[in-house]
N, C-alpha and C positions, 0 to 999 in steps of 0.2 A: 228791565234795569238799564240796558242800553240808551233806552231813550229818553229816560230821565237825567244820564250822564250828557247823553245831547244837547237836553234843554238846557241843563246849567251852564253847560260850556258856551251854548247861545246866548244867555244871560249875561254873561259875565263881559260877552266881547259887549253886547249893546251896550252896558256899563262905560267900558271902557272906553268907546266909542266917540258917547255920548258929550254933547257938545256941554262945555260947564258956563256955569252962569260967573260974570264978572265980583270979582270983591268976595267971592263964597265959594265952599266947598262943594255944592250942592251944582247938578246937570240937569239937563233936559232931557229925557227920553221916549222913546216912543210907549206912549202908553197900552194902543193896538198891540202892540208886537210883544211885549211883557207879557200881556194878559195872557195872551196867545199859548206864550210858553208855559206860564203856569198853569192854566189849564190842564197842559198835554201833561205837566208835572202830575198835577193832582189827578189825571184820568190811570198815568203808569204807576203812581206807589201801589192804589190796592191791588193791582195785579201782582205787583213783584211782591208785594208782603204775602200775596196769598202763595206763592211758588215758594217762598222762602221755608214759610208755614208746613208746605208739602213733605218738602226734604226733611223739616226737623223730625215731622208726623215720622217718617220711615228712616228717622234715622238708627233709632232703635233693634226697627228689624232689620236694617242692613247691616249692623254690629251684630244681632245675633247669628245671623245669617252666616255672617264672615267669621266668624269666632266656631261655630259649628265644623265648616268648610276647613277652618285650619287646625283642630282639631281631628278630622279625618286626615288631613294632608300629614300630620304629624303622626298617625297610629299605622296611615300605610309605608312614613317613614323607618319606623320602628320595627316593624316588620321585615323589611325589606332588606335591612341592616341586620336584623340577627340570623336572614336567612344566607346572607353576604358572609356572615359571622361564621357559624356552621360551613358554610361551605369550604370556606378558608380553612376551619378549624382541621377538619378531614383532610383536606390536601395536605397540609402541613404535617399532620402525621403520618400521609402517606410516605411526605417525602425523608420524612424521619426517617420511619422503616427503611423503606430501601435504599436510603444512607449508610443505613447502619448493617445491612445486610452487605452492601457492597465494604463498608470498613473490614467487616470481618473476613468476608472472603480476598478479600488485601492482605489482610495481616496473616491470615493462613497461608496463603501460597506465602509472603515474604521469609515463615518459619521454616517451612519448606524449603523454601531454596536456603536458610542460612545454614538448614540441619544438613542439606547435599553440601552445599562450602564445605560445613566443620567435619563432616565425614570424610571429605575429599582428600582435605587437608590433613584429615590425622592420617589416612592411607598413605596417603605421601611422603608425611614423616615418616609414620614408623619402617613404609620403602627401602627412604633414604638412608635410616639410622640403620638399620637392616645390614643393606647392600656398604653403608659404613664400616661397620664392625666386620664385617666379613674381610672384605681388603686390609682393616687393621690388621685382625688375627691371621692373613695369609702372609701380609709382611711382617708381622713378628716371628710366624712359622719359616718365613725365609729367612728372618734374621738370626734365629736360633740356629737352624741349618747350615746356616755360612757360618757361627760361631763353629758349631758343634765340627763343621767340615778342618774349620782353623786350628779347632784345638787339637782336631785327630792329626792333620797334616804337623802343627807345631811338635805335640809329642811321638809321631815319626822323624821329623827333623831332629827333635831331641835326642833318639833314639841313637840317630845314622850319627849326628854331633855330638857325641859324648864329651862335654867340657867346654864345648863351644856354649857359653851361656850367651853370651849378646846374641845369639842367633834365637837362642830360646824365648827371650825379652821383646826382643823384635815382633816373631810371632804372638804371642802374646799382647803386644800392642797394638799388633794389626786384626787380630782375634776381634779386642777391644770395642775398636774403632770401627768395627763392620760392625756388631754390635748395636753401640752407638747409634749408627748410621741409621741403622734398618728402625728402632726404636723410638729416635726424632720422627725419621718418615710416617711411623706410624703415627704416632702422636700430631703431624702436619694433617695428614687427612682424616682424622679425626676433631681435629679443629676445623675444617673448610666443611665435613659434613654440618657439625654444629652449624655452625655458622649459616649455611644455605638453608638448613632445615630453619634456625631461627627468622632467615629475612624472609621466607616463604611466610611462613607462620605470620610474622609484621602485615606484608601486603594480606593475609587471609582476614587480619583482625583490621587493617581497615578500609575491607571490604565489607564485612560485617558489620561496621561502625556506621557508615556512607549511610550501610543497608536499612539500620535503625533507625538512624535520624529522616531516613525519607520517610519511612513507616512513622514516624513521629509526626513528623509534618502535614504527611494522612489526615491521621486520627483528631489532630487540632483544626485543620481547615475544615474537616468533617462536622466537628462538635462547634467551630463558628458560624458555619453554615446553619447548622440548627438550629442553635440559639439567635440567628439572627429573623429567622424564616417564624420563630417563635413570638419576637418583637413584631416583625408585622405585623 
């Protein structure tokens, strides 16, 4: 085919070349050298028809040929891909499991340690309330005693003062007044046990709050983690 393009192309310059005749459209050309070309023309078409001819003969079998080939290319594809499939499928459960194993022993120790907190914490109160009540009931037991001491001393005063009453009133007021005294007191560190016993309890509950919500945060990254390992 190449040298059929040759010759034409040789053709075309001698054409072009070619000296033209006066008054007319028409040239002179070499008639030798035309011949020439066509000749080589008419020697290279049957060749190239018969090459042409060749390729179409086998074009058939080089379509089934390729069509065969890419159908095996496509079934070791398919293959290959669901043994990719499976293997992922497996892993992916494996890492489930042991997500999920690791969740739980998370969450176990975290009850654990909340149930040591709330244990800790109720020991502590009831301690605190405890060793409260006790220092109340010892200062009311003092308070009663400096009464009971005021009243003895007032009605020996009253005794030794027969008609002295402002003397008796006095005592009596001062009886009163230690009374008083000793009963505020109590009542003051019974307010400050409350009190410490409730701001303990506060820091316990949000220590145990913190403690949840991290265990919460767990169990979500956890189950993200899944569900995304799921999607691949």
């Amino acid at each position: 085919m190449y040298r059929v393009f040759e010759a034409l192309d040789q053709l075309v310059t001698i054409v072009e070349e070619a000296r033209g005749l006066p008054m007319t459209a028409s040239c002179v050309v070499p008639r030798g050298d035309v011949l020439d070309l066509l000749d080589d023309i008419r020697d290279a078409v049957p060749a190239e028809m018969d090459d042409a001819q060749d390729v179409l003969d086998h074009r058939d079998q080089t379509l089934d040929a390729a069509q065969t080939e890419a159908h095996r290319i496509v079934g070791d594809a398919q293959n290959e891909a669901a043994a990719i499939l499976a293997t992922a499928q497996a892993q992916a459960d494996r890492l489930v499991r042991d997500a999920t194993a690791q969740a739980e022993a998370v969450l176990a120790r975290a009850q654990a340690d909340a149930d040591r907190a709330i244990q800790a914490g109720q020991d502590q109160h009831d301690s605190l309330v405890e060793r409260g009540r006790g220092e109340a009931d010892r200062l009311v037991a003092a308070g009663r005693a400096s009464y009971d001491q005021a009243v003895a001393d007032g009605q020996a005063e009253q005794a030794r003062l027969v008609g002295s009453t402002e003397v008796v009133r006095a005592a009596h007021t001062e009886s009163a007044k230690i009374l008083d005294t000793a009963q505020d007191e109590a009542d003051r560190l019974r307010d400050d046990c409350d009190r410490y016993v409730d701001e303990r309890l506060a820091e316990l509950e949000d220590l145990l709050t913190k403690t949840l919500r991290t265990v919460g945060r767990g169990r979500s990254a956890l189950r993200s983690g899944a569900s995304a390992s799921y999607h691949d």
